[in-house]
C-alpha positions as semicolon CSV with decimal commas, in nm:
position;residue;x (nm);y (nm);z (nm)
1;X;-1,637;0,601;0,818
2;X;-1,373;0,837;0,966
3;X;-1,120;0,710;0,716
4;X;-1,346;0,822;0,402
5;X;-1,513;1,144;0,572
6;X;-1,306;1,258;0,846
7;X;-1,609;1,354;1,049
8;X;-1,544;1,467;1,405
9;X;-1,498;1,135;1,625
10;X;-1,733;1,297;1,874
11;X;-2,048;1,309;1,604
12;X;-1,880;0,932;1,519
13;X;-1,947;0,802;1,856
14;X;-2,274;0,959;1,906
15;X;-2,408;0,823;1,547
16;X;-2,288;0,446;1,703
17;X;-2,388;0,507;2,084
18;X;-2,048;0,530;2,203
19;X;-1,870;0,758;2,429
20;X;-1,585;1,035;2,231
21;X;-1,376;0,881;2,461
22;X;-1,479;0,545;2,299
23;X;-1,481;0,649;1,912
24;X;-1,093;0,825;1,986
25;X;-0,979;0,471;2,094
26;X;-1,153;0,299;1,823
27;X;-1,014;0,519;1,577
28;X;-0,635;0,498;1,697
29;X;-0,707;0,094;1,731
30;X;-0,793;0,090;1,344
31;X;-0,501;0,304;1,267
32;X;-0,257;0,029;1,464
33;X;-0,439;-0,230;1,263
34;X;-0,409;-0,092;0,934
35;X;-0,030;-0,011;1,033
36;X;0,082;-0,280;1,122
37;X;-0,067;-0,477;0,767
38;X;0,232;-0,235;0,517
39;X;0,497;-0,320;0,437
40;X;0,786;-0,157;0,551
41;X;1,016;0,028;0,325
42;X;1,248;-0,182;0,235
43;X;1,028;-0,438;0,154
44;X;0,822;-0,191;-0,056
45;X;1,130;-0,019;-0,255
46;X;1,257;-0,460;-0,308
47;X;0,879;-0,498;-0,436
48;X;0,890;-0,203;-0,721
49;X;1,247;-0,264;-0,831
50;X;1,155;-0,633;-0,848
51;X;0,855;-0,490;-1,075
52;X;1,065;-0,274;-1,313
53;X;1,027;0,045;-1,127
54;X;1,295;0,318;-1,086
55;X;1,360;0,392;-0,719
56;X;1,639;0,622;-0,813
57;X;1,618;0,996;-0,795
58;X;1,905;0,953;-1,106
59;X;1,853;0,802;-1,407
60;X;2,196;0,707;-1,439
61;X;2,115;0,362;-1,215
62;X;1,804;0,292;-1,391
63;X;1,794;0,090;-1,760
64;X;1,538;0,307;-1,895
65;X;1,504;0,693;-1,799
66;X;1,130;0,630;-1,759
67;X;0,909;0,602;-1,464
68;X;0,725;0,334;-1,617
69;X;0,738;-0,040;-1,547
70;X;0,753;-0,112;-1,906
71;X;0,899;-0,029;-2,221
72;X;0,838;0,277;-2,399
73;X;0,688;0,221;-2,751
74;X;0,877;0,151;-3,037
């Protein structure tokens, strides 16, 4: 729930009988969780070049000057 609302882990814990103690660690454990499941950066930016993307702030390395993973229309 904190992810979607933000609501204040202290009126968290007490809607799920836990301590604010208990709802902070909670909280941080999720965010460890979720962490450690992305990629990392270079393994992202390999991921949208390998779809077509432009990852260059220059369109002088990219084949089309469009942000878009395909072609424009004809």
């Amino acid at each position: 729930m904190w992810f979607r609302k933000g609501e204040d882990k202290a009126i968290l814990g007490a809607g799920f009988g836990v301590s604010r103690a208990t709802a902070y660690r909670y909280v941080a454990e999720a965010v460890r969780v979720l962490a450690a499941q992305t990629p990392t950066l270079h393994d992202a930016l390999q991921q949208v070049a390998a779809d077509g993307w432009c990852t260059s702030s220059s369109t002088e390395n990219c084949s089309t000057p469009t942000a878009s993973p395909r072609p424009p229309p004809a």
